[in-house]
C-alpha positions in Angstrom: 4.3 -0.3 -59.7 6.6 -1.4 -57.5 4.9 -1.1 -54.3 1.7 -2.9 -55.5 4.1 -6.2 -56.5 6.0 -5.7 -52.8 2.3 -7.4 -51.0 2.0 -10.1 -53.9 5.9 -11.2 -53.3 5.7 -11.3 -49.9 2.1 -13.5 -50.2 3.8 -15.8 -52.3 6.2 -16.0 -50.3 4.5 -16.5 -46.9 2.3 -19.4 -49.5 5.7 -21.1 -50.3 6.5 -21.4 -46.7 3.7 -22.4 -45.4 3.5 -25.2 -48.6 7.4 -26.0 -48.3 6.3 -26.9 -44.5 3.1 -28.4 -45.1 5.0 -30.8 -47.1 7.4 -31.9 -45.0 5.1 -32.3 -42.2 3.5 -34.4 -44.6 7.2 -36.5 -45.5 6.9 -40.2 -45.3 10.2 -39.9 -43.3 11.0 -39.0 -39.5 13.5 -36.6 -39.6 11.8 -34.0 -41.6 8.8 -34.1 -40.1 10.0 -33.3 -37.0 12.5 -30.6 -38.0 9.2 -29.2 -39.8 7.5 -29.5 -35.8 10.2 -27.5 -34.9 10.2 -24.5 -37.7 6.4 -24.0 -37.1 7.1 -23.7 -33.1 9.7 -21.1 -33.6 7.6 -19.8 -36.2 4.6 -19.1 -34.0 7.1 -18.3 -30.9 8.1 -15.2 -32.6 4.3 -14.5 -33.4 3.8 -15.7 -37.2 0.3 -17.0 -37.8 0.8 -21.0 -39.0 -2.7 -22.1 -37.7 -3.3 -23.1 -41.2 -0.8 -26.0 -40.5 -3.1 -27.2 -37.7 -4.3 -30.4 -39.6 -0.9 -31.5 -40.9 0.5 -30.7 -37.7 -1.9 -32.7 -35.9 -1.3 -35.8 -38.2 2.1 -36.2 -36.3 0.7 -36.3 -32.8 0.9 -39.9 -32.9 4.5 -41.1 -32.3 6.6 -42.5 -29.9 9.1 -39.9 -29.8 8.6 -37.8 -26.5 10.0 -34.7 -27.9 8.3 -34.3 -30.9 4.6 -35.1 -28.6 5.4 -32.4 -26.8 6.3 -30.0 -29.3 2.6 -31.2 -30.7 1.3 -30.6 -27.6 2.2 -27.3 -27.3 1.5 -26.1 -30.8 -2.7 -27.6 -30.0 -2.6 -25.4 -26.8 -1.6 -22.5 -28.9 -4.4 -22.4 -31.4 -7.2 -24.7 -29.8 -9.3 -21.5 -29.7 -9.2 -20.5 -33.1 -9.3 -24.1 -34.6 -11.9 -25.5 -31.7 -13.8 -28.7 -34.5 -10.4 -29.1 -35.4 -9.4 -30.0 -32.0 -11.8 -32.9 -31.2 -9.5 -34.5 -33.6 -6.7 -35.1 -31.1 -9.3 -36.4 -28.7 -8.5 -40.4 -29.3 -5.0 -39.6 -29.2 -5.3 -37.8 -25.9 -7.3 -40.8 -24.6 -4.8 -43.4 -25.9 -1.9 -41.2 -24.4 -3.5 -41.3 -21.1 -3.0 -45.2 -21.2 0.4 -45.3 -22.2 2.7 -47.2 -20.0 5.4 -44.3 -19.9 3.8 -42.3 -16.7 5.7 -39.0 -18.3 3.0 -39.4 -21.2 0.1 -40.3 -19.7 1.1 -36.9 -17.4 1.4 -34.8 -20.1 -1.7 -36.0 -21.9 -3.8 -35.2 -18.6 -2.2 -31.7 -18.6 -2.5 -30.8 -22.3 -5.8 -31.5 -22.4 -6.8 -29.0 -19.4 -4.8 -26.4 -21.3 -7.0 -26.7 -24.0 -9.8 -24.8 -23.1 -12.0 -25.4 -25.8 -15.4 -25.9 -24.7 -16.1 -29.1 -27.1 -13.6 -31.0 -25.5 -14.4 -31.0 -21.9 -17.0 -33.7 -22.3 -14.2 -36.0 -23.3 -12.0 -34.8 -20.7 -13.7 -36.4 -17.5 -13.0 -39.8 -18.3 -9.1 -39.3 -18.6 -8.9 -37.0 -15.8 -11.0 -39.7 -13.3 -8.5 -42.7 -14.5 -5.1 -40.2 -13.8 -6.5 -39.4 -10.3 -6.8 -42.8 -9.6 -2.9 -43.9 -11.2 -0.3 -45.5 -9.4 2.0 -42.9 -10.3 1.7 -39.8 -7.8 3.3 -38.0 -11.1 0.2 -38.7 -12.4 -1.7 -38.1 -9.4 -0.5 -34.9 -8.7 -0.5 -34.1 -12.5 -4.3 -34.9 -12.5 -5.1 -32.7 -9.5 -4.0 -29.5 -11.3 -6.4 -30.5 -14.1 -9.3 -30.6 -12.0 -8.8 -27.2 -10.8 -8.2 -26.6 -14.6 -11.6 -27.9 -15.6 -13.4 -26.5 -12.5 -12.4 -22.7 -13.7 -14.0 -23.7 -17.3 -17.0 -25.4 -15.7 -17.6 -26.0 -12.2 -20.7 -27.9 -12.4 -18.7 -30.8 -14.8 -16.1 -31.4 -11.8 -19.0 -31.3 -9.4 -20.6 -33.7 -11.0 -18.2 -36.5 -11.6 -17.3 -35.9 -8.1 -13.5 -34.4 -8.9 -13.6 -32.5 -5.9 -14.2 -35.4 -3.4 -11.8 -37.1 -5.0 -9.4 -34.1 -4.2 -10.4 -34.2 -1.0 -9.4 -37.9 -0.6 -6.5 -37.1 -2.2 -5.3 -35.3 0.6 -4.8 -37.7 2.5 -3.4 -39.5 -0.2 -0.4 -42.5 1.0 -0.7 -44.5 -1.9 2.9 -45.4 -2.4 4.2 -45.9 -6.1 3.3 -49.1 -7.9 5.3 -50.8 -10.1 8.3 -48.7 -9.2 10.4 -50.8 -10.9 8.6 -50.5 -14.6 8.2 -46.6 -13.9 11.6 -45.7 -13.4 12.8 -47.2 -16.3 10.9 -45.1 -18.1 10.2 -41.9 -16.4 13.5 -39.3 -16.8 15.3 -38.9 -13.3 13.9 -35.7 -12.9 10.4 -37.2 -12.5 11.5 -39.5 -10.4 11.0 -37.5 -7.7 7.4 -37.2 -7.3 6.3 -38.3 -4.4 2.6 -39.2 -2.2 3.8 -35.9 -0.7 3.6 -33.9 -3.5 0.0 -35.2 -4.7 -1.1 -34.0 -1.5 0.5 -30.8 -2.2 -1.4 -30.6 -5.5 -4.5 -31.3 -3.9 -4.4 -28.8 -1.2 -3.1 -26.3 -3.9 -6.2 -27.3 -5.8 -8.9 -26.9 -3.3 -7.4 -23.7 -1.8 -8.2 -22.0 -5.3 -11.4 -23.7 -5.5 -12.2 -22.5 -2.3 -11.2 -19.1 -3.2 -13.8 -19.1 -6.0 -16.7 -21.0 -4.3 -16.8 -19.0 -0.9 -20.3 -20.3 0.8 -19.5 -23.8 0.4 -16.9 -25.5 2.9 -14.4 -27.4 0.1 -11.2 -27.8 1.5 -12.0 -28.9 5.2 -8.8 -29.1 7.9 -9.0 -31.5 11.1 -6.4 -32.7 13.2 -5.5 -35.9 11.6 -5.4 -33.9 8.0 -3.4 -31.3 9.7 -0.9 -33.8 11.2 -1.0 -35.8 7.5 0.0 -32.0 5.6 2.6 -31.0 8.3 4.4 -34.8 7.9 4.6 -34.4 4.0 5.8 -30.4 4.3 9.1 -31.5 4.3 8.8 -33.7 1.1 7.6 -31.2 -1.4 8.7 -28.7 -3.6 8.8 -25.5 -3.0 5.3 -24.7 -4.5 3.8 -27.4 -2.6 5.5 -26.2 1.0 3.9 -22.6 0.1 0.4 -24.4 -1.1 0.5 -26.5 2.3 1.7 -23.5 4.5 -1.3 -21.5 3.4 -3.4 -24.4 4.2 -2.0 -24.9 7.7 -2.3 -20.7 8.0 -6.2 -20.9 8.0 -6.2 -23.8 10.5 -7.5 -23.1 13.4 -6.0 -24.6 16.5 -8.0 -26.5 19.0 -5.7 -25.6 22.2 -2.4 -24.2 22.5 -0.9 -27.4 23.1 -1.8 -27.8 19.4 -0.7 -24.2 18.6 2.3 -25.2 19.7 3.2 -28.6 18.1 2.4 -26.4 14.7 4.8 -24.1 15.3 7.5 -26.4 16.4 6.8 -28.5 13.1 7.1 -25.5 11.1 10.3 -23.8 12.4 12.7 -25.9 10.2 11.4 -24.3 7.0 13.4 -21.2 8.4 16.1 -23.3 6.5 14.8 -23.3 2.7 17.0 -21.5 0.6 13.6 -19.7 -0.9 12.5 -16.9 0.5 9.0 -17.3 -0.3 8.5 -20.8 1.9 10.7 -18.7 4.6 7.7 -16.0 4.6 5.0 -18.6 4.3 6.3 -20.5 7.7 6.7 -17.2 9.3 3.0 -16.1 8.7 2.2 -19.6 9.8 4.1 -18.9 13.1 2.6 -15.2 13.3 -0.7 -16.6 13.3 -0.8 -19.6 15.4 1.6 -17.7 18.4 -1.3 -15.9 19.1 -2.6 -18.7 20.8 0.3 -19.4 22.9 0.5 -17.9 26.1 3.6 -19.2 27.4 6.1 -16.3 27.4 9.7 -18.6 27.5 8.2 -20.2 24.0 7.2 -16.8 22.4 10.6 -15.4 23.0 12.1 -18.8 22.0 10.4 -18.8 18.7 11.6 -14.6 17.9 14.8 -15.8 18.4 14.8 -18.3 16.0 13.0 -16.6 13.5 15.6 -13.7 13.3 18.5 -15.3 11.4 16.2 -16.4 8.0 14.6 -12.9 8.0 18.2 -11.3 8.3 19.3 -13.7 5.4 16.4 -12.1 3.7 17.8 -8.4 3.8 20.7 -10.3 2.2 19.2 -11.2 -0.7 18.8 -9.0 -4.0 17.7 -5.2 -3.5 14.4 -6.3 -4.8 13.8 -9.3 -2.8 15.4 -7.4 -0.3 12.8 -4.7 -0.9 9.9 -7.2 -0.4 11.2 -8.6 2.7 11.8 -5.5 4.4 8.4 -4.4 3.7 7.0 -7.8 5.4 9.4 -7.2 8.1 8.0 -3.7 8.5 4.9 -5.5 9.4 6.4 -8.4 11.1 7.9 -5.8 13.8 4.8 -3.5 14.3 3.0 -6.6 15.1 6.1 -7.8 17.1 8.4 -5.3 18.5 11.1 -7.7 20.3 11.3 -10.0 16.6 14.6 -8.0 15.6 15.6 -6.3 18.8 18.9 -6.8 18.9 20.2 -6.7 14.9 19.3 -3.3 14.0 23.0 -3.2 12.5 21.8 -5.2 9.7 19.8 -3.0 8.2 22.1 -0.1 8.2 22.2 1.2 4.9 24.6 0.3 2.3 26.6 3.2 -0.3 25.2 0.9 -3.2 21.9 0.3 -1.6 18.9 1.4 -4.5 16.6 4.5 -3.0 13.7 2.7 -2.1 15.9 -0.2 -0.2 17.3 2.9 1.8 14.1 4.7 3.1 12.6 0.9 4.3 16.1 0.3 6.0 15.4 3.9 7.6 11.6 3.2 8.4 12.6 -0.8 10.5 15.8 1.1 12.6 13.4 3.9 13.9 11.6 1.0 14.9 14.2 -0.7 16.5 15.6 2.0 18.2 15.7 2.1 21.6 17.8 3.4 24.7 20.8 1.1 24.5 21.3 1.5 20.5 20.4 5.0 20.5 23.8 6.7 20.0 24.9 4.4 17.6 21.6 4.8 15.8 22.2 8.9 15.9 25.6 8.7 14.7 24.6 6.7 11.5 21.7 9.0 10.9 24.4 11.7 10.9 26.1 10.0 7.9 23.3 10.0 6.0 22.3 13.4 6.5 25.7 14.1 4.7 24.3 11.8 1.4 23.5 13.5 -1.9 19.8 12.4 -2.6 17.7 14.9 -1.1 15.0 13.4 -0.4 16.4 10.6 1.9 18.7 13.2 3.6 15.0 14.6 4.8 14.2 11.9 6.0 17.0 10.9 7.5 16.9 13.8 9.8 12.9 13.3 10.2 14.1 10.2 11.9 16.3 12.0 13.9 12.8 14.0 15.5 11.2 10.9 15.6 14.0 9.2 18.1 13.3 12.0 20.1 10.0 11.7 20.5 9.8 8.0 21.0 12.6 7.8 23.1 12.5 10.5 25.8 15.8 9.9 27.5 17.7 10.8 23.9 15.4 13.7 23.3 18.9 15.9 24.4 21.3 14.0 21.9 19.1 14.4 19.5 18.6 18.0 19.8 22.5 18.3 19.7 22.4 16.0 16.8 20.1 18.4 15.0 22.6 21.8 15.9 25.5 20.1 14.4 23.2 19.7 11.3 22.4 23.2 11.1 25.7 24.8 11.4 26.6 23.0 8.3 24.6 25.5 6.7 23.0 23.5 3.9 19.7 24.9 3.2 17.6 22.4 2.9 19.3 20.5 5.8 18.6 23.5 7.9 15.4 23.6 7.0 14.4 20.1 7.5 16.1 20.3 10.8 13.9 23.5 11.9 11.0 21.5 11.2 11.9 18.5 13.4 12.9 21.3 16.1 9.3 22.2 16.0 7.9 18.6 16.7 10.0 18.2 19.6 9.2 21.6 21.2 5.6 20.0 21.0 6.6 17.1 22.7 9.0 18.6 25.1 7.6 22.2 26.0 9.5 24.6 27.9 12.5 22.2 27.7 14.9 23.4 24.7 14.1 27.3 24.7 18.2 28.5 24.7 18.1 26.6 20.9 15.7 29.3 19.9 18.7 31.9 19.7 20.7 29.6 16.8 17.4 28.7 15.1 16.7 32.5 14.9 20.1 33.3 13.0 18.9 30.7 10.0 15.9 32.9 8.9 17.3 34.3 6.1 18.1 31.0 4.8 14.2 29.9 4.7 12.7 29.6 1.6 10.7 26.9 2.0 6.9 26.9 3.5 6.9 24.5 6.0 10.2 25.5 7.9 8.7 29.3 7.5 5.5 27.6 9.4 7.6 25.8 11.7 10.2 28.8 13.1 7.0 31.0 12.8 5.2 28.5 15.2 8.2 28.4 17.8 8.5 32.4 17.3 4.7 32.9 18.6 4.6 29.9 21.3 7.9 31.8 23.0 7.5 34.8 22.1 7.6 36.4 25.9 10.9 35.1 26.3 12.3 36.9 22.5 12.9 40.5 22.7 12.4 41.0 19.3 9.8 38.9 18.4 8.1 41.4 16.5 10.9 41.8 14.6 11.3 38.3 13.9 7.9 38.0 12.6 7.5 40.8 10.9 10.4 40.1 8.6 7.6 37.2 7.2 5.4 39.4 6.1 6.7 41.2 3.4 5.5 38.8 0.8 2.5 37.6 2.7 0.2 38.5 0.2 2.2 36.3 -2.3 2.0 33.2 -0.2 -0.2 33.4 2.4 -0.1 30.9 5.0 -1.0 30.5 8.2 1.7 30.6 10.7 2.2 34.1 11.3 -1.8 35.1 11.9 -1.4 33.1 14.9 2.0 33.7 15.8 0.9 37.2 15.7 -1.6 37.0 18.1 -0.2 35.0 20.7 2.5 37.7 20.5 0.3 40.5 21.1 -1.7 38.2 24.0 1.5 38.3 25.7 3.1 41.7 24.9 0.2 43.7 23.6 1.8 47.0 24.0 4.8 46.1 21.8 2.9 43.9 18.7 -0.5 46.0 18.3 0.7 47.2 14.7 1.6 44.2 14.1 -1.3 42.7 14.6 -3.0 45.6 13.1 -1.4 44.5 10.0 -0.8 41.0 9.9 -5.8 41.3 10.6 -5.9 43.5 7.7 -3.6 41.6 5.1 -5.4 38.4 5.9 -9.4 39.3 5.3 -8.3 42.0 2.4 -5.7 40.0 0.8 -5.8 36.2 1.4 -7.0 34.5 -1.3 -7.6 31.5 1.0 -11.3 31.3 2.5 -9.6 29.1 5.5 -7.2 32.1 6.6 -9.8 34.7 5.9 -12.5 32.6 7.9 -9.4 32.2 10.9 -8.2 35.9 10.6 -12.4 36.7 11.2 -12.7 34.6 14.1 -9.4 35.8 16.1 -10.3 39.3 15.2 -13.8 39.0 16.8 -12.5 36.8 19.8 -9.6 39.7 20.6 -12.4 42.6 20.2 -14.7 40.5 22.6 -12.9 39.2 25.0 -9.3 39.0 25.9 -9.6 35.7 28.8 -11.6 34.1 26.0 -8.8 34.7 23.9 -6.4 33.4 25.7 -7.9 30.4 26.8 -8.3 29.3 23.4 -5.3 31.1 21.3 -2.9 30.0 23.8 -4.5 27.2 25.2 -2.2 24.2 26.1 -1.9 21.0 23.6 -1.3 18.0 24.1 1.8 16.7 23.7 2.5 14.6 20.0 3.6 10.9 20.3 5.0 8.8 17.5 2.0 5.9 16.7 3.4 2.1 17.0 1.9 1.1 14.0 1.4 2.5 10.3 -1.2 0.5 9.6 -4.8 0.4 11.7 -4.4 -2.8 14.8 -7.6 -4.3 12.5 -6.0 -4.1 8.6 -2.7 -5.4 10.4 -4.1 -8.2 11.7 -4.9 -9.1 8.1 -1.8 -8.3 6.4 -0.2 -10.7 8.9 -2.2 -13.3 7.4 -0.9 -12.4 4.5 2.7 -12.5 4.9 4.7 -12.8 1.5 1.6 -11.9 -1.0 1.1 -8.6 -2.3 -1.4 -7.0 -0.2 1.7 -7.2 2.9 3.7 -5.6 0.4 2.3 -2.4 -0.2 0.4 -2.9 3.0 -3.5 -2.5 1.6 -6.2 -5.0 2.3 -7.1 -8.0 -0.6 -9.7 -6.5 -1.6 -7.9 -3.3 -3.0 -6.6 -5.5 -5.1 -9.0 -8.3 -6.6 -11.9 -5.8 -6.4 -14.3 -8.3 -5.7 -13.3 -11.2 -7.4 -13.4 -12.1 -10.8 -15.8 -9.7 -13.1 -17.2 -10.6 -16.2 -18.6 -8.5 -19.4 -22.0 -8.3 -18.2 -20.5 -7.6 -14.6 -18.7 -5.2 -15.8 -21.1 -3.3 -18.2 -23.5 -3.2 -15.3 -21.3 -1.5 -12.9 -20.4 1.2 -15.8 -24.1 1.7 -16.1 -24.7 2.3 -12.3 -21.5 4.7 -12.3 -23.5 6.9 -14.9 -26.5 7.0 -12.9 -24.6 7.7 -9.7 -22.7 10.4 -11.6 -26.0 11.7 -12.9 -28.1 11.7 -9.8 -24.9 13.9 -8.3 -25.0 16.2 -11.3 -28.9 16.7 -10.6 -28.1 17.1 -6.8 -25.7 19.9 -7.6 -28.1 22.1 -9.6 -30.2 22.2 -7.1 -28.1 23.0 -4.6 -27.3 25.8 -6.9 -31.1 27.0 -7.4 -31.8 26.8 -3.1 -31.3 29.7 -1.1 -28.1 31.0 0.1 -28.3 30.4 3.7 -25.0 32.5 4.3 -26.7 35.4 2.9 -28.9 37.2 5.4 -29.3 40.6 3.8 -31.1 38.8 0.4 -33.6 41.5 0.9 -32.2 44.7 2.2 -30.2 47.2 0.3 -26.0 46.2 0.1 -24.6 48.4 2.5 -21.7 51.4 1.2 -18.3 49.9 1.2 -16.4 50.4 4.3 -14.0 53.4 4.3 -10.2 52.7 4.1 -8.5 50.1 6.7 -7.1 52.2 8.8 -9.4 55.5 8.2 -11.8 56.5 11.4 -14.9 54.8 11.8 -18.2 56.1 11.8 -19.6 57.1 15.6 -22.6 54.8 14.6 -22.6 51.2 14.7 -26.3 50.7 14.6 -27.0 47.3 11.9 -29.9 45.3 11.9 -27.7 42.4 10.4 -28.7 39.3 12.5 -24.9 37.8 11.8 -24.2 40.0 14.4 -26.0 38.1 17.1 -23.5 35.3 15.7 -20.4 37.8 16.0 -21.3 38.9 19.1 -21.3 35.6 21.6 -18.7 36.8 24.2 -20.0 40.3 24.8 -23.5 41.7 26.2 -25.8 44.2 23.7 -22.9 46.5 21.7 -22.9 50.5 22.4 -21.8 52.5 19.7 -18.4 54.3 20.7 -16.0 56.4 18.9 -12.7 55.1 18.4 -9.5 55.8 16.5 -8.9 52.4 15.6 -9.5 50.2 12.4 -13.0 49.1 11.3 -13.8 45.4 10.1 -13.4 45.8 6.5 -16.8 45.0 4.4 -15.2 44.7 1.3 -16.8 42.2 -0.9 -13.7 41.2 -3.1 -12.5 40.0 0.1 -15.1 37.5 1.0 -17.9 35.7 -1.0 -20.5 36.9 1.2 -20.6 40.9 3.1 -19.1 40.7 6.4 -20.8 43.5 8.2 -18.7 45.9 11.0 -18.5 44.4 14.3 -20.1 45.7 17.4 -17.4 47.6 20.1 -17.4 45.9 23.5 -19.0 47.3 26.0 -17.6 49.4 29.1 -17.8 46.6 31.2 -15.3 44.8 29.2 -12.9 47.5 28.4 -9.5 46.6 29.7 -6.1 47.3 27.7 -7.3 45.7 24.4 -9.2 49.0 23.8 -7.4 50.2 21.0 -8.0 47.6 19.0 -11.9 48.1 19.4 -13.8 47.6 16.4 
């Protein structure tokens, strides 16, 4: 009983407030009306539903109190969409406000009313809007401009048609100086004062940039020389929003000459100096783009110089505006190596620095580092390899490698670098270090072999599948100069059926290519694991080929097993030279951020339902026209299979049983097998057959054919 009267209090309840405020927006008296404005606003701020107040709130939009217009204001721009006949209402008001002497209201009657949104009102809106463009107030002005971009995202073809965006475009060039100064600053507040013919040309160019952005084949916001020399003139009058609006503007430009390329620069370097970082990163794409055109070398380098203090203020900032501007300085220095060559101190990480601060520090001092910083940048590398997060510890000493390939000269200190690591016998410090080892052997072959000894003595602390690869990979590319190579090896394949991999297949092989009489159980075995128990089609396919290529033809062998590769270099960009040209242009947005194009983003543009209900239906066509595709795949015929028709051979005897005398098979893969010998002879031998076991392969593998006499040499017992 109980629960069914809890609903009915709390509706009369909700009913008694609502009435008890009704009323009092209804008082005959000031005060409580407005105190009622103010319980319904911080009512519907914490998400109550008072839109049944909307005509007893409305009744109070007339008054000469600005505080209480505004709190109006804000209440129609709240529920205009669920109350849209209601709304039409406030229209005389709105109208009447846009007349009123005070250039504060007649600004915030223009802007209310483009909040609205509510299509029955935009009819009544052009008339306002074309009388505040035209106000001596540049308030006003720039006030206005924002509400034609507001009524061109409802409905472009009204603001065509009244000609709002030539208007704009006049306004751009817009030096109408205040009028009546004298009768607006006795009533605007002192912060309004400030608005300036600069910042109505701020708002305008703001305005048609996001026009432009939506109306792509027609040429709205058009830049010439005098326009360009009228936006650079009133950059340093703005806001910050404006500066940002006009450096994007000035961005796009394209400069006649480079005399002209250079006078936009020079006009743009003193925004180094704003205290926000945002303008900092605007001017700096401005400069990024326009240098192109400059060929003069004394001004390029002048202009790096300057622009190195604001982007060091930058890494100053917060950790996650510090996080932003490292990842635009990332880009700023793969575009321009020489930007930042000489304060790679400054991004030194920091004890309190956040993880992700860290590995883009770590990321801009690789690039930095060259020759003459080198030893400092080792020795700071070495602290961190000493941290407690892992994972930057890796990649700390990753960065050690990559010094030593970029910068040839320190390829020795780092190498000692990365034995003073090891003998701290931390595992996965050793094992990252192993790894690194193996890149530089790449780059620097034959170079570093008297390492190999103290790289040998951390196998048993290698758990890990990569270092296994890597000292696997630097057992079998020196394995002529390791006595017990075979040994080594070996040890790594006592769980190889567990986790397969393929490192020691190869390393094998090279091994027995240089020392055959010493590895050919080894390679016996190592064959045998991989096509009978490798779950892995890619090893099985691998250990196939090398065991055809060895029973074929040892030169052959060699020249492709051990065949020399070319030495790894570390690329100068992370980006392609094409997708970071873009990204320059869009320094301090989010596509430079996390360094992807616009369009991974936005996705096209803006999609509506219909839009968006078609793609849907073309993804299920797409996905169904696959899902036919695959089943007939399914139904065609096996072209892998070449025996469809003939009998399946009797499995192969035991690995390492001996072989049939005959060899004879009428298996055309054979022809395939059999590229680097002449017409096989059937021979008796001791050795191990191919296995043709099925649960190794998906398809039968059939026995290979023996070499021939004329290519017997001291690979014969391994002949298949």
């Amino acid at each position: 009983m109980a629960s069914r009267a809890a609903p009915r209090l709390q509706g009369a309840r909700a009913k008694g407030e609502n009435a008890e405020l009704r009323a009092d927006l209804n008082s005959q008296y000031r005060d409580p009306r407005k105190e009622a404005i103010k319980r319904v606003i911080a009512s519907m701020t914490v998400g109550k539903d008072v839109s049944a107040l909307f005509p007893d709130v409305l009744k109070n939009m007339q008054t000469e109190d600005l505080e209480q217009k505004k709190l109006v204001y804000l209440y129609l721009m709240n529920y205009a969409k669920t109350q849209p006949e209601l709304v039409i209402l406030a229209v005389n008001t709105f109208v009447k406000d846009t007349d009123d002497p005070n250039p504060l209201i007649r600004a915030l009657a223009i802007r209310t009313m483009g909040c609205l949104r509510a299509d029955k009102i935009l009819d009544y809106v052009c008339d306002p809007l074309r009388k505040c463009l035209r106000d001596d107030n540049p308030y006003v002005r720039k006030t206005a401009a924002i509400g034609v971009l507001k009524l061109y995202d409802l409905k472009p073809s009204l603001a065509i048609e009244n000609g709002f965006i030539t208007q704009l475009q006049e306004m751009v060039t817009d030096s109408n100086p205040m009028v009546s100064v004298s009768h607006s600053r006795a009533l605007v507040p002192s912060a309004n004062r400030q608005a300036t013919p600069e910042q109505v040309v701020a708002n305008a160019v703001l305005a048609l940039s996001e026009i432009q952005e939506s109306a792509e084949d027609e040429a709205i916001l058009v830049l010439d020389s005098a326009t360009l020399s009228r936006l650079l003139v009133a950059l340093g009058e703005c806001t910050e929003w404006g500066r940002i609006a006009i450096l994007n503007a000035v961005a796009k430009y394209k400069a006649e000459d480079e005399k002209e390329a250079e006078h936009i620069c020079e006009r743009v370097i003193p925004q180094f100096q704003h205290a926000n970082g945002s303008v900092v990163l605007a001017a700096i794409k401005v400069i990024m783009i326009h240098i192109r055109d400059v060929s003069r070398e004394e001004f390029v380098k002048g202009i790096m110089r300057k622009m190195a203090p604001p982007l060091v203020t930058l890494v100053s900032s917060a950790p996650e505006v510090q996080w932003v501007a490292l990842r635009n300085i990332n880009l700023i220095l793969q575009k321009r190596p020489d930007a930042l060559s000489h304060e790679m101190r400054v991004f030194f990480c920091k004890y309190n620095d956040p993880p992700y601060v860290k590995v883009e520090k770590l990321e801009i001092m690789i690039k930095l580092a060259t020759e003459k910083n080198v030893d400092t940048f080792l020795s700071e590398l070495k602290e961190y390899a000493s941290e407690v997060d892992v994972d930057f510890v890796r990649k700390s000493v990753r960065a050690i490698g990559q010094c030593a390939i970029k910068i040839e000269g320190a390829a020795e200190r780092c190498v000692n670098v990365l034995l003073d690591l090891i003998s701290t016998r931390v595992s996965y410090v050793v094992q990252e270090s192993i790894v690194v080892i193996k890149d530089i052997f790449r780059k620097y072959p034959q170079r570093y072999e008297g390492i190999i000894p103290t790289l040998c003595a951390s196998l048993d602390e290698l758990d890990e599948p990569e270092a296994k690869a890597s000292l696997i990979w630097i057992l079998g590319e020196y394995a002529d100069k390791i006595d017990n190579a075979d040994e080594l090896i070996g040890s790594f394949l006592e769980n190889y059926a567990e986790e397969p991999i393929q490192a020691p297949l190869t390393a094998v092989v090279k091994l027995f290519l240089q020392r055959p009489e010493s590895a050919q159980a080894l390679v016996q075995r190592v064959l045998a694991l991989a096509t009978t128990k490798a779950d892995s089609p890619d090893l099985r396919d691998r250990a196939y080929i090398q065991w055809r290529l060895l029973s074929s033809d040892t030169e052959a062998a060699k020249a492709v097993i051990l065949a020399a590769r070319p030495p790894i270099t570390l690329p100068a960009t992370s980006v392609p030279p094409g997708l970071l040209e873009e990204l320059i242009g869009e320094l301090g947005c989010l596509s430079a951020v996390y360094h992807k194009p616009v369009q991974a983003f936005i996705a096209g543009g803006k999609l509506g339902a219909d839009q968006i209900s078609a793609q849907r239906t073309e993804a299920t066509t797409t996905r169904e026209a696959a899902l036919a595709t695959l089943v007939a795949g399914q139904k065609a015929e096996n072209l892998l299979d070449f025996d469809d028709d003939e009998p399946v051979a009797e499995q192969a005897a035991d690995m390492f049983s001996a072989p049939s005398t005959t060899n004879a098979t009428t298996n055309p893969l054979d022809d395939l097998l059999g590229l680097f010998g002449g017409p096989a002879e059937p021979v008796a031998s001791s050795s191990p057959v191919l296995p043709t076991n099925n649960s190794a392969s998906h398809f039968q593998v059939q026995q290979p054919a023996a070499p021939t006499a004329s290519n017997s040499n001291g690979l014969d017992d391994l002949l298949f």
